[in-house]
Residue, then its C-alpha position, 0 to 999 in steps of 0.5 A: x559895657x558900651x565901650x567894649x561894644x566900640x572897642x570891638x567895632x573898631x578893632x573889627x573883631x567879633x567877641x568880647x573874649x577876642x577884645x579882651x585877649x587883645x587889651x591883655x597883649x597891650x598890658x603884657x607888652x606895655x609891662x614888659x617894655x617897663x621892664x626892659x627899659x632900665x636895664x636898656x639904659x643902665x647898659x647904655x649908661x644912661x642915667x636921670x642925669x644923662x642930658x634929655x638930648x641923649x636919654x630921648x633919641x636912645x629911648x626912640x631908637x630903642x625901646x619903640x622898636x622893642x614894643x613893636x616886636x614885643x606886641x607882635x610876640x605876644x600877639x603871637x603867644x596869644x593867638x592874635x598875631x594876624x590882628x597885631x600884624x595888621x595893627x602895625x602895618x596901618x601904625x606904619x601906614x599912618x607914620x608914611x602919610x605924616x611924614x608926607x604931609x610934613x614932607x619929609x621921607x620915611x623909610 
């Protein structure tokens, strides 16, 4: 299972049983934002036919930041918070330099 091997030389973790752990809060996170989102949306009143003007801002200003907490809780739950936190903070890092290079400021 090479791919493991490289998933654990990336994400810098020791063991196979930590890189599994991790990919199990990604799905955890991933399934439970699906969960979320439509009832997100039908409260909004946001509907298939709602303009894409509307339906994509919204889903950017909601169910993104969503995951971010979700990911942190279940990296929490599991045992991984330390990884996750650093994963979203190089995430935050990365977001600052496009910005920069785009030029345009970031929080």
């Amino acid at each position: 299972m090479e791919w493991i091997e490289k998933l654990k030389e990336r994400w810098e973790v020791n063991s196979v049983w930590q890189v599994v752990v991790i990919m199990t809060v990604f799905a955890c996170t991933g399934f439970s934002v699906l969960y979320i989102k439509q009832p997100l949306f039908d409260l909004a009143g946001i509907t298939p036919e709602t303009s894409a003007w509307i339906r994509i801002p919204f889903y950017l200003l909601t169910i993104l930041p969503a995951y971010q907490v979700l990911l942190l809780a279940y990296g929490f739950i599991f045992g991984q918070f330390r990884f996750f936190w650093n994963f979203e903070k190089k995430m935050l890092s990365r977001l600052k330099k496009i910005s920069a290079f785009t030029g345009k400021k970031a929080g």
